[in-house]
C-alpha positions in Angstrom: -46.6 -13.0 13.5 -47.7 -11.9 17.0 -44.8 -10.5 18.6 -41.4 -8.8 16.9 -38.9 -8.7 19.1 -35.3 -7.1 18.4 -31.6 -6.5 19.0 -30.2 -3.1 19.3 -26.8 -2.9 18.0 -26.4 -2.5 14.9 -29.7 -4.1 14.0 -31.9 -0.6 15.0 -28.9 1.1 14.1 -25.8 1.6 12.4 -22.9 1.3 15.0 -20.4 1.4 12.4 -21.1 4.9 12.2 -20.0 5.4 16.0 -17.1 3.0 16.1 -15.8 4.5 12.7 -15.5 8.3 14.2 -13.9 7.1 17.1 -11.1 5.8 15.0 -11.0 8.8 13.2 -10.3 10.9 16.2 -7.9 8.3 18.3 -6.7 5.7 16.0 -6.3 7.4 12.7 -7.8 9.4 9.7 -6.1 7.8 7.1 -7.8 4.6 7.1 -10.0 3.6 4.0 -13.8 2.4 4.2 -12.8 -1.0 3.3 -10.3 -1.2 6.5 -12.5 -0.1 9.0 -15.3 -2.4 8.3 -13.0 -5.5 9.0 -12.0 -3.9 12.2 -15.1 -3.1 13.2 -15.8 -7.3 12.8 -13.0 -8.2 14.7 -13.4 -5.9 17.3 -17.6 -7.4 18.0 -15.5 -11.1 17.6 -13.3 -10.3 20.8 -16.0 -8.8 22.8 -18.0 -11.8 22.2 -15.4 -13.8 22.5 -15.2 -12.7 26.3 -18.6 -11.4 26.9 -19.9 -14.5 29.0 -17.2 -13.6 31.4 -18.5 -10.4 31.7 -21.3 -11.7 32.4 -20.1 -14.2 35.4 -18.6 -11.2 36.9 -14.8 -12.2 36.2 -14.1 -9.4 34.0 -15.2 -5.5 34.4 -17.4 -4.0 31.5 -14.0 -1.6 30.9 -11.6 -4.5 30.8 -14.3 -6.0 28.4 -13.9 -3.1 25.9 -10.3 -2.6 26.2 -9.8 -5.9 25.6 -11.6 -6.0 22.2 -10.5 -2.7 20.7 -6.8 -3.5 21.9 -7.2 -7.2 20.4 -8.8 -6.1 17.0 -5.9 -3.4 16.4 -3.1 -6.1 17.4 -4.6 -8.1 14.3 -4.1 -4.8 12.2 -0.5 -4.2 13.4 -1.6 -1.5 15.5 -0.2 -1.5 19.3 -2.6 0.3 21.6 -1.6 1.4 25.2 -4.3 0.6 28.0 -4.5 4.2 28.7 -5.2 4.6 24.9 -7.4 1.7 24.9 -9.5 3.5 27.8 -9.5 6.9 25.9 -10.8 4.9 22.7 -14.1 3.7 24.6 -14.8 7.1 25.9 -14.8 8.4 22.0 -16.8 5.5 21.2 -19.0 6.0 24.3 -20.0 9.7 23.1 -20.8 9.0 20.0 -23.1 6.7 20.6 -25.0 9.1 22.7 -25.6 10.6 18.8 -27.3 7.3 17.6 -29.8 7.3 15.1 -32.6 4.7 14.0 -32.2 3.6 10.7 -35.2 5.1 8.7 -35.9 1.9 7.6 -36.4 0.5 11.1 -38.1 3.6 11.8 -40.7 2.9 9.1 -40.6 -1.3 10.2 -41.6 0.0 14.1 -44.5 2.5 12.5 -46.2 0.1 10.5 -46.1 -3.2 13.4 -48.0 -0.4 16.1 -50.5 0.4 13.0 -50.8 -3.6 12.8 -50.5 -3.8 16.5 -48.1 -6.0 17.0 -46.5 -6.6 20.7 -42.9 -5.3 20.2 -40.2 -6.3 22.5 -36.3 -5.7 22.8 -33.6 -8.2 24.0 -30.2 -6.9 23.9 -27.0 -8.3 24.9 -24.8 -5.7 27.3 -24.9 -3.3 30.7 -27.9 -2.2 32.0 -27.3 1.4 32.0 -25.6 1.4 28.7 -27.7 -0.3 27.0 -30.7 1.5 28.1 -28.8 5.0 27.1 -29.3 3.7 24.1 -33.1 2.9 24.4 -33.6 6.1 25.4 -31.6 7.8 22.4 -33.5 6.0 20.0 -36.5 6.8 21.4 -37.8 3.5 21.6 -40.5 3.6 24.1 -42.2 5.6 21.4 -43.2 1.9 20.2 -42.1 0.1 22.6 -43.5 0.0 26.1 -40.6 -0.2 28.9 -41.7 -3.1 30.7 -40.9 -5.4 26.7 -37.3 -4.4 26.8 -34.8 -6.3 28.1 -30.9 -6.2 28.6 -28.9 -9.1 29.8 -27.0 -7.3 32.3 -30.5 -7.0 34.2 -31.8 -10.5 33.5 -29.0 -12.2 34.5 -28.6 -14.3 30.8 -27.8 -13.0 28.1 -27.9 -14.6 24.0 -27.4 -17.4 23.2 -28.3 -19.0 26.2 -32.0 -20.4 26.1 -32.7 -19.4 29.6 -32.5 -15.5 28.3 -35.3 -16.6 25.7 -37.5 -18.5 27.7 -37.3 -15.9 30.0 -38.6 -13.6 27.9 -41.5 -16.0 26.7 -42.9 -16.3 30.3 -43.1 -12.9 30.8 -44.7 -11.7 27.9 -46.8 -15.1 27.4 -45.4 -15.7 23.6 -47.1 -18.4 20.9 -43.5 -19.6 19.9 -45.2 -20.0 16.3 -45.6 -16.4 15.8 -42.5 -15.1 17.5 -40.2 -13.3 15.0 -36.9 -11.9 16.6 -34.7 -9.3 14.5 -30.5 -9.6 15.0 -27.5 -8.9 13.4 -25.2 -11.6 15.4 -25.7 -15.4 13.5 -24.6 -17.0 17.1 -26.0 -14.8 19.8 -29.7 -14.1 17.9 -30.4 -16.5 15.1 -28.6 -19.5 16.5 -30.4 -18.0 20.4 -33.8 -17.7 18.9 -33.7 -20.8 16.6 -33.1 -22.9 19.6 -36.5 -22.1 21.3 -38.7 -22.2 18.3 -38.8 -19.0 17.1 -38.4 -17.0 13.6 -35.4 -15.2 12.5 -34.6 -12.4 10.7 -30.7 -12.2 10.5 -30.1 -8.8 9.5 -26.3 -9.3 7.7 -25.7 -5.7 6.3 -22.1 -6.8 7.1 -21.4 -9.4 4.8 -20.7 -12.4 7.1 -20.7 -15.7 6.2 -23.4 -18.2 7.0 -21.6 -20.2 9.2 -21.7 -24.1 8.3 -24.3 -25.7 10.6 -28.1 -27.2 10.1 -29.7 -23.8 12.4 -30.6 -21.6 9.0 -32.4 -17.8 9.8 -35.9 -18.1 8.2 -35.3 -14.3 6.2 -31.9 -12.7 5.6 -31.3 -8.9 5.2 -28.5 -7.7 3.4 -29.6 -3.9 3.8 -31.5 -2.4 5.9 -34.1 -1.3 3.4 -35.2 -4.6 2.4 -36.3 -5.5 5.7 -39.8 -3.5 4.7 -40.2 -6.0 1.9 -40.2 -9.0 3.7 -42.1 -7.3 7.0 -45.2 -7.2 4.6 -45.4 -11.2 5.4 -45.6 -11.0 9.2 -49.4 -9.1 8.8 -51.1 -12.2 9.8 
């Protein structure tokens, strides 16, 4: 491989971790591991679901995550107000200002500058929220700012092919040694697999392949096996 390129959330690092303390302090502390997880799904589902809307400019970035937080607790029983929808996204928004790299993506971005790799970012999302995020992972520290790019700035975001070819003109890619990194099947692996590129799909949360002939060319079910696989991409 040539060029890496990956997502940000939950693919550098764990935004479980974030979402679950926000529903700790506003929802409730009583719920178990194995509840928040499915929550946590269902609440990416929505905002997917109405992301591209987002995008088009007929909803705002708040209506986008009230909407999914609200939707994802109505499927748990749990009635949220808008007001305590709103206060919900500001938890969530301050904790991920505490985000972390996973040390294994840590050690993955140390050892593709040793084999100089060109490293790239495409994520999904707002421009300035997205790039807090950049910035709190430190990932200029690998990755120069001119390779990362948010879909809130490009003006397409994943799936679409326009937000992949986009990036392939400006950083003049061989399509045959283009790897990209994601933890969404439909917005990076189906995205990426559509323009000729390799996959990593990076499911840490247990979802199901979904029935169709597109296949990721690894898949990661924890973060640390990622470096076992990475010792392929050398050449």
């Amino acid at each position: 491989m040539q060029t890496i390129i990956f997502d940000v959330d939950d693919t550098l690092y764990d935004q479980l971790q974030s979402f679950r303390n926000a529903v700790y302090q506003q929802l409730s502390t009583s719920f178990t591991e194995s509840e928040i997880g499915p929550l946590y799904k269902a609440s990416r589902e929505y905002s997917d679901e109405v992301f591209e809307q987002y995008m088009s400019g007929e909803i705002t970035v708040l209506e986008l995550q009230t909407y999914r937080i609200t939707k994802a607790c109505a499927d748990f029983g749990i009635k949220l107000s808008y007001e305590q929808a709103v206060r919900f996204q500001e938890v969530y928004l301050a904790e991920q200002r505490n985000i972390q790299l996973l040390e294994p993506m840590r050690q993955l971005l140390d050892q593709l500058c040793e084999q100089d790799k060109q490293l790239a970012v495409l994520t999904n999302g707002e421009l300035n929220h997205q790039m807090m995020k950049v910035k709190q992972l430190q990932l200029t520290n690998w990755i120069p700012a001119e390779h990362i790019f948010v879909s809130g700035d490009v003006g397409h975001s994943k799936p679409s092919i326009e937000v992949f070819e986009h990036i392939e003109r400006k950083l003049h890619l061989n399509k045959q040694k283009t790897l990209y990194i994601g933890d969404s099947f439909e917005n990076d692996i189906f995205g990426a697999k559509r323009v000729g590129w390799k996959t990593v799909w990076m499911n840490h949360r247990k979802r199901k392949i979904p029935q169709q002939d597109i296949k990721p060319d690894y898949i990661v079910e924890r973060p640390d096996d990622i470096l076992a696989i990475a010792s392929e991409w050398k050449n």
